[in-house]
N, C-alpha and C positions, 0 to 999 in steps of 0.2 A: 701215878706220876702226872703231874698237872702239864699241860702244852706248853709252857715256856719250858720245863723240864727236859720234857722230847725234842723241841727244839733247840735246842743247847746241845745236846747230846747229840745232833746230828749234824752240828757245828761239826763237833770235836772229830767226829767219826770222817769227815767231808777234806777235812782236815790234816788226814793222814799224809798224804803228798808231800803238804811241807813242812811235815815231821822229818820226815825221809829228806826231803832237798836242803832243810835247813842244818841238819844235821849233817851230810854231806859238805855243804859248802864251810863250817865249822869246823870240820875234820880237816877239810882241806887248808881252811886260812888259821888251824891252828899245828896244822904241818909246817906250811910256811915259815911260821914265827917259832917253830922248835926248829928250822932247819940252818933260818938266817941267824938264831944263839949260837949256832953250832960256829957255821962259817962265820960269821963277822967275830966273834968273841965278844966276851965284857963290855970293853969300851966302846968299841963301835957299833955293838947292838945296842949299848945306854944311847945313842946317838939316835939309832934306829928307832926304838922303841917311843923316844918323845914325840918324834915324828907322827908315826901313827899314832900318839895318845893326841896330839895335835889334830890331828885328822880326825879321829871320833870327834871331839869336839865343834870342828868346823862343821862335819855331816850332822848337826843339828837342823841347820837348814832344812837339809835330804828329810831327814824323819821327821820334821814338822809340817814339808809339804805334803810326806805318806802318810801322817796321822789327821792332817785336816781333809785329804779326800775320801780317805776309808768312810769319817766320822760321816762325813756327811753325805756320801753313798749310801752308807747301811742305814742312816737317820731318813732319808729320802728318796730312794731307789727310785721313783718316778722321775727325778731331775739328773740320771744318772748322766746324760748327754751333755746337759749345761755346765753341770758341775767339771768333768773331764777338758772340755773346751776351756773350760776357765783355767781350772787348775795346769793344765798344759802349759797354757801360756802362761800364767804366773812363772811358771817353775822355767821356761825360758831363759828367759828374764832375770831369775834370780842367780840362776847358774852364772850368766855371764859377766850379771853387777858383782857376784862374792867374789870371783874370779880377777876382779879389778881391785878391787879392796883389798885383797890377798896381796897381787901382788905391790899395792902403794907398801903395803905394813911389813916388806920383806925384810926394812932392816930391823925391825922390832921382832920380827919371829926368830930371826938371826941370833939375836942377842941374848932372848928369854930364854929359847932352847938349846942355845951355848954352841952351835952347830959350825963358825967359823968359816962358816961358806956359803954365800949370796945366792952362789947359785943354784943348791940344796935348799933354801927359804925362799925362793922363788918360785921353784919346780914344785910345791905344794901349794900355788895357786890354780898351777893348772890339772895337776890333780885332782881338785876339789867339785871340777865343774864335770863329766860323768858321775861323779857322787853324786852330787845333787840334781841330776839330770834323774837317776834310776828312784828318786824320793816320789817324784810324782807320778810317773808311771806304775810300780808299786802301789803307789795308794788304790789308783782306780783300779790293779786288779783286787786287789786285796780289800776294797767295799764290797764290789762285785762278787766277793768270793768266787770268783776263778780261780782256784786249788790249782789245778794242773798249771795254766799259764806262768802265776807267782813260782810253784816250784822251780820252772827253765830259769827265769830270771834270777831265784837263789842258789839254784846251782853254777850261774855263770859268774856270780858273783865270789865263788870261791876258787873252783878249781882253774879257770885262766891264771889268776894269780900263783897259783902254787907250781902251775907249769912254766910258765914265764919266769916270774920271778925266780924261781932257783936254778933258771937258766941263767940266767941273768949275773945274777950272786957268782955261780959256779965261774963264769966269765971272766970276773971282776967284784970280789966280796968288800965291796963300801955302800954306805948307810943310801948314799947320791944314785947306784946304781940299783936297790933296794925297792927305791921310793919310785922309780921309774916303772919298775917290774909293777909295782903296785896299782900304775896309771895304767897302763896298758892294761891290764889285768879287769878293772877295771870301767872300761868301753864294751865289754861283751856282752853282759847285761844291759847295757843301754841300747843298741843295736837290736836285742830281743824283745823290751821292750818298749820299742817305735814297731817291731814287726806285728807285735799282738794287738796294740793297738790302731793298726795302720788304716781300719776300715773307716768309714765313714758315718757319721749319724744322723738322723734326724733331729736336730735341738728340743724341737717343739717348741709345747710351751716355757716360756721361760719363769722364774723366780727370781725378786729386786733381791732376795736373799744369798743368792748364789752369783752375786756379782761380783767386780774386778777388785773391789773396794770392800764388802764385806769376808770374801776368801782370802783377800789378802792381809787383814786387819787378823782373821783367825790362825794364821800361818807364821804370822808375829808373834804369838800369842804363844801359840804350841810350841815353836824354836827355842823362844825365851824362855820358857817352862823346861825343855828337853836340854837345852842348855844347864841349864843351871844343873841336873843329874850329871851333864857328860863332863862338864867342869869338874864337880865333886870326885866321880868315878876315876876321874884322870889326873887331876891334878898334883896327885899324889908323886906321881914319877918329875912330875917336873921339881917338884919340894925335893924328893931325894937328891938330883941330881944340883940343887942347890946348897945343901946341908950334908951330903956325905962325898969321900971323897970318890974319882971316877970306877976301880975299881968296885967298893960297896953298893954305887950307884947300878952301876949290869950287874950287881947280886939282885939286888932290891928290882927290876926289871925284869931278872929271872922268874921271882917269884913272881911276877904278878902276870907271866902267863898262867900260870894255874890260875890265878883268879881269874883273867880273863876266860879260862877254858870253862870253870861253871859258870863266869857272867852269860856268855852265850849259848852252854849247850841249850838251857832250858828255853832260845827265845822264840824255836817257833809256837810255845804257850801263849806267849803275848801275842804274836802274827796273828791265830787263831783265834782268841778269844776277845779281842780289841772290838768286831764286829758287835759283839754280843753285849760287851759294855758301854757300846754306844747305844743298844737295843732297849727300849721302856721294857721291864719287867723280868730281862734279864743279868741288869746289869749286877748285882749284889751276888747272886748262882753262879756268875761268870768270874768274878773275881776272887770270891772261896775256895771255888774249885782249883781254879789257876795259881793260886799262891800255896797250897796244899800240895799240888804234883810238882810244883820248883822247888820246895822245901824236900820234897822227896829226893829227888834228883840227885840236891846236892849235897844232902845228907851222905850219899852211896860214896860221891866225892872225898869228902870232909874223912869218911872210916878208911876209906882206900888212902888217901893220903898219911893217914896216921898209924896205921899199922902195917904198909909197906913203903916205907919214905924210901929206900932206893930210888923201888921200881916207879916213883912218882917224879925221883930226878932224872929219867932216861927221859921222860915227856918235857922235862924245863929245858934241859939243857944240856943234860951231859953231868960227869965230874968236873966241870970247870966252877958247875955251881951248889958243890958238895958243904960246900961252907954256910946252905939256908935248909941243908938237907928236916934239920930238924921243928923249923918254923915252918913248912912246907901246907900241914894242916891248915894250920893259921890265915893263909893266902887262899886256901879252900875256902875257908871258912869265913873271909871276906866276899868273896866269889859267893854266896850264898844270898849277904846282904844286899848286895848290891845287885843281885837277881830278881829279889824279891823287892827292892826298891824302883827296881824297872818298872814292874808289873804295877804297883801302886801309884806307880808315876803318870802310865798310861791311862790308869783307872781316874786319874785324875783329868788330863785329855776328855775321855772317852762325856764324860761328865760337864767339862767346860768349867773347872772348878779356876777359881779367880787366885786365891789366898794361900795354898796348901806351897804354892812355890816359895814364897818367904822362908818356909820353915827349909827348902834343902837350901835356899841362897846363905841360910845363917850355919848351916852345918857347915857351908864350905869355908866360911871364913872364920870358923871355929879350928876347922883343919888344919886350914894354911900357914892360921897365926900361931896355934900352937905347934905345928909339925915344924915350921920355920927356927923354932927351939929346940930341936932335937938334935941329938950327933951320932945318935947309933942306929943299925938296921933297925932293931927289935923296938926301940922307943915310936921310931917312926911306922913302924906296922901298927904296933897298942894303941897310939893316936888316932889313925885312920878307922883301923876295925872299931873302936870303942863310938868315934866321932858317926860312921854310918848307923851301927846298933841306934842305939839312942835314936839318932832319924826315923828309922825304922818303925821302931817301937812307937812312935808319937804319931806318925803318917800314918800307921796302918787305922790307930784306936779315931782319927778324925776322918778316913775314909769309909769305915763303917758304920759311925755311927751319922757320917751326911750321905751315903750310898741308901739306909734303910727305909727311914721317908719316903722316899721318892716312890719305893714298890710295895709300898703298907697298900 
């Protein structure tokens, strides 16, 4: 076994922490979202649910400031002081400008997301900023490979939420009271880490590379890129909710917590392995392996759901949403795409790749324009699944064959 080999492998193995915390906090925020189907119902979870597909979205930000401090940690671990200094403060910064922007655009979120209340499309301005606060702290452990500290931080980013918030719910079961439990939920990760990294540094020397201007041109770069996935990934519920009516729309919501449950189980793959594909020599090892064990994953998924679709609607929702019992696969099987499209996405990140983002900008507007023509669940699932496939299939055959070069 050749030393990138071993060193990859002991990534993986290094690793293990936030297998476990990622997984934990997944269990937990996919408790949550099985528990607010339950209590909000249909309708008001179709409410619910655009919300947070809203919020993936916006936390583009969050994961483009954690994917350009990883990258450039693990690329330069000597500048790791200057880099963190920098990126902290960018991430300041940005937290507070999106936070404004949000809320100028409240009466446009109002309207898209059909939510009928100002003050529900406002309260996801201020949401958004601990999102994006936990983006940059994250990254610097997560260059660093600090396994243990990243773990506290993915653990708190699940279970506050799932304790709060179904306190919350329980209280008072609307989308408004939901979205709060969310926020709060939320800040406990960000509190953990400002604690992990509260010490102080040495700068040194510094790099013109790792300046206010270069970091933050890269952090443009990676949002916009990560954007365009979480657009894709999400935009789907907002199309139903335009094209079917409110009932079908909390079917079509239901499902797609299943997909969201395989979109995340597999990500602490990517937390893991993002280091290594930033790394010369292992980036090609790193991303074979990591799209082979998410294939895995969700393969287990995909059988489970198909050969006991009950027991896979006690997880959705309940009998409330016994009417997708038998498309239920299908949402797995999404869930898989969009797993393995993650991964590709990063690797594209990890890479600094300029062009490969075109190709998901045009899948989404392939989506949108034809799912916008649809009037039934199942048309608008064949659309979406068919519209990621296809991506899939053309991202992976142009990340491999521009990943190989590089480690000939």
């Amino acid at each position: 076994m050749s030393v990138a080999s071993h060193r990859l492998a002991a990534v993986f193995r290094g690793g293990g922490s936030i297998a476990i915390a990622m997984g934990v906090m997944n269990v937990a925020t996919y408790a949550f979202t099985m528990i607010a189907a339950r209590l909000l119902g249909p309708r008001s979870y179709g409410a619910f649910a655009s919300l947070m597909a809203a919020l993936l979205v916006i936390a583009v930000l969050q994961l483009g400031l954690q994917a350009t401090a990883a990258r450039r940690i693990a690329a330069e671990p000597e500048h790791v002081a200057q880099i963190e200094k920098t990126v902290l403060g960018v991430t300041y910064r940005a937290a507070l400008g999106l936070g404004v922007v949000l809320l100028v655009l409240t009466p446009v979120l109002n309207q898209v997301l059909r939510l009928e209340s100002l003050a529900t499309a406002a309260l996801i301005s201020v949401v958004s900023i601990p999102f994006t606060v936990m983006g940059g702290q994250a990254g610097v452990l997560q260059g660093e490979r600090r396994w243990g500290a990243l773990s506290v931080v993915y653990l708190l980013s699940g279970v506050p939420r799932l304790v709060i918030g179904t306190a919350l719910i329980l209280w008072q079961p609307t989308e408004t009271v939901a979205l709060v439990g969310v926020g709060l939920g939320a800040c406990a990760p960000v509190v953990a880490g400002w604690w992990f990294l509260r010490r102080p540094r040495d700068v040194g020397a510094g790099s013109a590379d790792h300046g206010f201007r270069n970091v933050m041109r890269e952090i443009l770069h990676n949002s916009q890129t990560l954007l365009a996935f979480f657009a894709l990934s999400n935009a789907d519920i907002v199309v139903a909710r335009n094209v079917l009516d409110p009932h079908d729309a909390g079917l079509y919501a239901g499902g797609l917590i299943l997909t969201k449950a395989v979109l995340f189980l597999p990500q602490f793959v990517v937390v893991v392995a993002f280091p290594s594909m930033a790394t010369i020599g292992q980036a090609r090892r790193a991303l074979t392996a990591s799209l082979s064990l998410v294939l895995a994953i969700g393969l287990l998924v995909v059988l489970g759901a198909a050969l006991l679709p009950d027991l896979a609607l006690v997880f959705v929702g309940g009998s409330d949403y016994r009417e997708i019992g038998d498309h239920l696969w299908i949402f797995a099987l999404l869930g898989i795409v969009l797993a393995m499209l993650q991964l590709l996405v990063y690797s594209v990140l990890a890479r600094q790749g300029r062009r490969s983002v075109y190709l998901v900008w045009a899948a989404l507007a392939v989506m949108v324009g034809v799912g916008l023509t649809c009037s039934s669940l199942r048309g608008l699932l064949t659309v979406v699944t068919c519209t990621d496939a296809a991506l899939l299939a053309v991202l992976l055959v142009v990340s491999l064959r521009v990943v190989r070069p590089a480690e000939r």
